[in-house]
C-alpha positions as CSV (number, residue, x, y, z in Angstrom):
1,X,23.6,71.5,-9.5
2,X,19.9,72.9,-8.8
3,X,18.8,76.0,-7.5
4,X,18.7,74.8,-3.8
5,X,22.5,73.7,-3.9
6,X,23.3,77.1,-5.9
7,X,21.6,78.7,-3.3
8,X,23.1,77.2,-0.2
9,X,26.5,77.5,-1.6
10,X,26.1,81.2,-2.0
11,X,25.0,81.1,1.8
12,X,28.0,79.2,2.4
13,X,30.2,81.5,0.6
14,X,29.0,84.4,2.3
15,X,29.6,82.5,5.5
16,X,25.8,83.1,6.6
17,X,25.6,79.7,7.6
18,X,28.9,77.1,8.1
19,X,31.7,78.4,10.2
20,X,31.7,81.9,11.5
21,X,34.3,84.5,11.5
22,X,36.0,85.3,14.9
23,X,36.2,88.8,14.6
24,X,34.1,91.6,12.6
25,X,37.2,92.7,10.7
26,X,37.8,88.9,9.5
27,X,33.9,89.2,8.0
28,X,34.4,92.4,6.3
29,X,37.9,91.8,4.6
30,X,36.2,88.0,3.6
31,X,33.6,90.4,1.8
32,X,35.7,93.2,0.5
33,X,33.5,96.1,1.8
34,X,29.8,96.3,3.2
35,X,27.6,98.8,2.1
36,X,26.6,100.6,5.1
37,X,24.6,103.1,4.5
38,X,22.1,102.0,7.0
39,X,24.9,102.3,9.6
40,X,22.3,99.4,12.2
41,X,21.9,97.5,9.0
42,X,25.2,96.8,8.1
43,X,26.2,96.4,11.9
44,X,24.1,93.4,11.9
45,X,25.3,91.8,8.2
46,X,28.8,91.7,10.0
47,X,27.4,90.3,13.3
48,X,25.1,87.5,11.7
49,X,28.8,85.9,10.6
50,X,30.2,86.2,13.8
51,X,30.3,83.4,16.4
52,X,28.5,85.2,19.5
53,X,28.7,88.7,17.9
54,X,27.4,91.7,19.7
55,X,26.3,95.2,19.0
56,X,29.1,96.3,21.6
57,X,32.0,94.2,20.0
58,X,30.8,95.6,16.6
59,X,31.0,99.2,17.9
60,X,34.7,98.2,19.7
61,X,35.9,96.9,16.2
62,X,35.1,101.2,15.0
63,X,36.6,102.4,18.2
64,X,39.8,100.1,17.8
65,X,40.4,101.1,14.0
66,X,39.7,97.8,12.3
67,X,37.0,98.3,10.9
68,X,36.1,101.9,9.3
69,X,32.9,103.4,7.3
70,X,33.9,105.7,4.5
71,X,33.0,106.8,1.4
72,X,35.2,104.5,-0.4
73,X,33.3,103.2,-3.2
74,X,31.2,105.8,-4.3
75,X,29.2,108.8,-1.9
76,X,27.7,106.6,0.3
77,X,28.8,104.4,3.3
78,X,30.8,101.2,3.6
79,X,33.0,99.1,5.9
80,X,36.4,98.3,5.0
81,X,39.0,97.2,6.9
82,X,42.5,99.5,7.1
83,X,44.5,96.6,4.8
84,X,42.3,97.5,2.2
85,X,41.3,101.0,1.9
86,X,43.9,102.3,0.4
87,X,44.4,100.1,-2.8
88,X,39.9,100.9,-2.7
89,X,40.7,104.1,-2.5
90,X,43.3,104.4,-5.1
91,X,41.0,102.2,-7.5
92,X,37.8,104.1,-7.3
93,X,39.1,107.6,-6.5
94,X,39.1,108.6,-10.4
95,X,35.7,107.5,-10.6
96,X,33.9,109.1,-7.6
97,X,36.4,112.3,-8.0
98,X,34.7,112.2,-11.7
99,X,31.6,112.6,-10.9
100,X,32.2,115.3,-8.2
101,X,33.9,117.4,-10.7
102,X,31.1,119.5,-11.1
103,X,30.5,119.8,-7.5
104,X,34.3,120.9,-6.9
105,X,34.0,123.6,-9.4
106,X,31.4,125.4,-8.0
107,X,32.9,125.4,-4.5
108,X,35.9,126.1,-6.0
109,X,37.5,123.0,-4.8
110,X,40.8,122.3,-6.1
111,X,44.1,120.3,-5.5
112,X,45.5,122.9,-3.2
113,X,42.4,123.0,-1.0
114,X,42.2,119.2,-0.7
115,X,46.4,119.0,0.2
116,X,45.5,121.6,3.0
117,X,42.5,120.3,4.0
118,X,43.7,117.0,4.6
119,X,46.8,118.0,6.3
120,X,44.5,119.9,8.7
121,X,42.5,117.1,9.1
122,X,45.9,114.6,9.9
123,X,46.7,116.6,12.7
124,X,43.4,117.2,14.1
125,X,43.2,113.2,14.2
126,X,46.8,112.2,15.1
127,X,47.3,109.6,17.5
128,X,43.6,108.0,16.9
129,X,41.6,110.9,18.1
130,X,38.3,110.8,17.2
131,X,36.0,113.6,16.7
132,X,32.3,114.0,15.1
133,X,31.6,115.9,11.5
134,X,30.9,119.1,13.9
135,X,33.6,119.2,15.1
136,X,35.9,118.7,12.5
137,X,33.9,121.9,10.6
């Protein structure tokens, strides 16, 4: 194997060229998680391995719920589909909550406040409402 076939086989196996995925979630679970920091960025990593994608579709796949951008990995942005965020979450929570520790202590952020603070925001999103950072605060 040379470094063309290495090459074109890591193309293949990030489906950027050879069949497409059908739907944005299909592209993001095949990848685990996309770093999406650069929300436009990663929008068009999905969309380049997907048959006939569009910016609308890609938004639709957010507005539906399968696809979501979260911290999940570390403090900045990814997609990750809902079948795997939790087993992400559970596997890198220890590390990111780590290196917040600091940050908790000086806002005095503890267990209690994160159990409340979650069930407040649970009910302020039930049934798929959606709301902005603002008005979450």
């Amino acid at each position: 194997m040379n470094i063309l076939d290495i090459a074109h086989q890591r193309l293949l196996n990030q489906h950027i060229v050879g069949t497409p995925f059908e739907k944005p979630a299909d592209a993001v679970a095949w990848l685990g998680a996309v770093q999406a920091q650069d929300y436009a960025g990663a929008k068009w990593a999905v969309g380049m391995r997907l048959q006939g994608a569009t910016d609308a579709a890609i938004d639709q796949a957010f507005a539906d719920g399968t696809l979501l951008r979260t911290h999940v990995m570390r403090p900045t942005w990814h997609f990750v589909t809902p079948a795997d965020i939790r087993w992400m979450l559970q596997l890198t929570a220890p590390r990111v909550n780590a290196l917040n520790a600091s940050y908790y202590r000086q806002r005095a952020l503890d267990d209690d406040i994160f159990k409340r603070s979650n069930a407040i925001l649970a009910k302020a999103l039930h049934g798929g409402k959606q709301l902005t950072r603002v008005e979450l605060a």
